[in-house]
Short mmCIF file of the C-alpha atoms (twelve columns), coordinates in Angstrom:
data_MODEL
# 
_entry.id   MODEL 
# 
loop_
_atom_site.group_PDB 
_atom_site.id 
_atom_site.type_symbol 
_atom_site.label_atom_id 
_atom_site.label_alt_id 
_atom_site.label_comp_id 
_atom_site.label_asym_id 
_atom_site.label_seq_id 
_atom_site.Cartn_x 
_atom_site.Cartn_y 
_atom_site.Cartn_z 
_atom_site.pdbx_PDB_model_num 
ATOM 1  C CA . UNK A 1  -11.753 -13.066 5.021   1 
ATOM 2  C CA . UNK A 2  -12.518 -9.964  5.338   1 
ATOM 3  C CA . UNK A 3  -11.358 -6.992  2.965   1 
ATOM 4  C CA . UNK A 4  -11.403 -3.177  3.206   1 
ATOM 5  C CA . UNK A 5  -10.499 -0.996  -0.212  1 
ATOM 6  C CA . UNK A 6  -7.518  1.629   -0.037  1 
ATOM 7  C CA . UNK A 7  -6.494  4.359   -2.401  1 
ATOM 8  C CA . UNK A 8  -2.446  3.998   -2.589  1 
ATOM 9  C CA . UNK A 9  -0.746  6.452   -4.586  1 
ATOM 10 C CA . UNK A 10 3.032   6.473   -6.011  1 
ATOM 11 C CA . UNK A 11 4.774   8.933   -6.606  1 
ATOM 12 C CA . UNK A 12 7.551   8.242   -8.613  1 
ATOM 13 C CA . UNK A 13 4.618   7.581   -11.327 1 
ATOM 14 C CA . UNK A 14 2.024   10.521  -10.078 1 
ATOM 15 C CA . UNK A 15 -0.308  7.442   -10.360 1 
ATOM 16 C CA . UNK A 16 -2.970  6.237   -7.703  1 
ATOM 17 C CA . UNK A 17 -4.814  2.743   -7.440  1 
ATOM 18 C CA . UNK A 18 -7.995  1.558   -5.655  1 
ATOM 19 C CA . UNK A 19 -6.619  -1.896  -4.315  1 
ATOM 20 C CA . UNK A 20 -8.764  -4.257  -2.559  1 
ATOM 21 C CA . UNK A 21 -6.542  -5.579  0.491   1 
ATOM 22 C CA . UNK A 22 -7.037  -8.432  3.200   1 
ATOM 23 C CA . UNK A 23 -7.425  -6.498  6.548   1 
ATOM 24 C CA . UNK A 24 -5.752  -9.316  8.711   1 
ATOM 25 C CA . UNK A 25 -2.427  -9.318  6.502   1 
ATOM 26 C CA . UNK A 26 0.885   -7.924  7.817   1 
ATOM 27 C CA . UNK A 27 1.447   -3.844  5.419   1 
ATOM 28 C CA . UNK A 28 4.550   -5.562  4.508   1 
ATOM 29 C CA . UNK A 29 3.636   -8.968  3.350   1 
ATOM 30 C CA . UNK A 30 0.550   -6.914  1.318   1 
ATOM 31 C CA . UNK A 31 3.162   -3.668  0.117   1 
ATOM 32 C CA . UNK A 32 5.318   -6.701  -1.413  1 
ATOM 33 C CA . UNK A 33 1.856   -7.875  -3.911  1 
ATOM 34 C CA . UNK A 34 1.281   -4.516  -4.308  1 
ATOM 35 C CA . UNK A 35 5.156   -3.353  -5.412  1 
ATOM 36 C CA . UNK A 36 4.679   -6.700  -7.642  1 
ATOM 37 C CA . UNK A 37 1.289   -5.377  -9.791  1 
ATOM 38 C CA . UNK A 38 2.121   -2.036  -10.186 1 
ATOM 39 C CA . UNK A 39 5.341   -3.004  -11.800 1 
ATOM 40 C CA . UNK A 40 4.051   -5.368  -13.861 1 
ATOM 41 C CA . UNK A 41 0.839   -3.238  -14.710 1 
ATOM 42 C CA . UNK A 42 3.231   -0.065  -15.722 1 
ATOM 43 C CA . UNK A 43 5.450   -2.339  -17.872 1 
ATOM 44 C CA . UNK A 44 8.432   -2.825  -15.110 1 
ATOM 45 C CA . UNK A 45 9.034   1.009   -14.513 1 
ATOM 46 C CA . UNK A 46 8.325   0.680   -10.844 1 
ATOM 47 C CA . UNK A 47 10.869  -1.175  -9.734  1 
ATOM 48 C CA . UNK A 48 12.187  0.347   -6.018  1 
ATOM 49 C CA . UNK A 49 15.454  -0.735  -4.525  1 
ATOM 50 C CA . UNK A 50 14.124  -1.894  -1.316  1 
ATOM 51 C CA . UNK A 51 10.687  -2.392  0.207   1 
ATOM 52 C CA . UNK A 52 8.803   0.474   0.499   1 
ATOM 53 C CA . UNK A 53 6.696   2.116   3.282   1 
ATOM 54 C CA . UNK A 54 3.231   2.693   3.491   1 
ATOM 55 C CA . UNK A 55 2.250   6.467   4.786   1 
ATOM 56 C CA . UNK A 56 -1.202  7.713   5.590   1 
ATOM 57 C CA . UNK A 57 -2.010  10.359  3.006   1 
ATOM 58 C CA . UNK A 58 -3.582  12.525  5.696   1 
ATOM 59 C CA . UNK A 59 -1.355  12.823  8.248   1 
ATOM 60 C CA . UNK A 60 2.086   11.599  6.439   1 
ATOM 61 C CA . UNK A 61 2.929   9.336   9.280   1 
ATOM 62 C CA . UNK A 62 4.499   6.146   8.386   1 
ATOM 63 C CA . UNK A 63 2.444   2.708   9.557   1 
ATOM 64 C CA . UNK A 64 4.438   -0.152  11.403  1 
ATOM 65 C CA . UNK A 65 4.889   -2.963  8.364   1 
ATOM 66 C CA . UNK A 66 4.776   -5.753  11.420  1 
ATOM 67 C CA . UNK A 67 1.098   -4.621  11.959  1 
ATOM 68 C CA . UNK A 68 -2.095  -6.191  10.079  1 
ATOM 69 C CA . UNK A 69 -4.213  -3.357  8.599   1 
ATOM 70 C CA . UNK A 70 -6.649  -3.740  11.298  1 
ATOM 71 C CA . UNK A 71 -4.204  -2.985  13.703  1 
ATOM 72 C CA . UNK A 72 -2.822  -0.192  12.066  1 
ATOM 73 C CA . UNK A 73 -6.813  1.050   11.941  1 
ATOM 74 C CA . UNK A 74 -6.592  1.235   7.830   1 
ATOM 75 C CA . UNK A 75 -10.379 1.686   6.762   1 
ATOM 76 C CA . UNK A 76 -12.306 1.106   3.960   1 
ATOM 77 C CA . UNK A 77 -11.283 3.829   1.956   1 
ATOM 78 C CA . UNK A 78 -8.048  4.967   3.773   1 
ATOM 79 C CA . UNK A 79 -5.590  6.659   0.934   1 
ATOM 80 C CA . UNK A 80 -2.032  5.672   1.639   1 
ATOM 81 C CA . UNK A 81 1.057   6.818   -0.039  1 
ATOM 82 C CA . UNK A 82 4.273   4.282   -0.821  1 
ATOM 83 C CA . UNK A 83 7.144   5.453   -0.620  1 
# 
């Protein structure tokens, strides 16, 4: 399988991780994991209402959750912000 690393940042917790993702996963299926560890990893203070989206850093536009990451074009090294 192959896997791409992205730079997600949060900012309820002014925090940023380098995550290793699957490129051929649905954003929403991989936001859910992701939601999952940081909560966990910050001791359950992340804990958002509802799913959050994935933006690109860059350009602030919001990505499509139905779409894989290689649809969406997310590259190795994309930074992302959930929100």
């Amino acid at each position: 399988m192959n896997k791409i690393i992205i730079r997600v940042y949060i900012p309820g917790l002014e925090l940023s991780y380098d995550i290793k993702v699957p490129i051929n996963k649905k954003i929403y299926k991989i936001t859910r994991l992701i939601v999952k560890a940081i909560n966990e990893i910050n001791g359950g203070f992340y804990t958002p209402n509802k799913l959050p989206l994935m933006y690109n850093k860059k350009t602030a536009t919001p990505y499509n959750m139905e779409l894989t990451f290689k649809d969406a074009n997310i590259k190795n090294g994309t930074e992302l912000i959930l929100l």
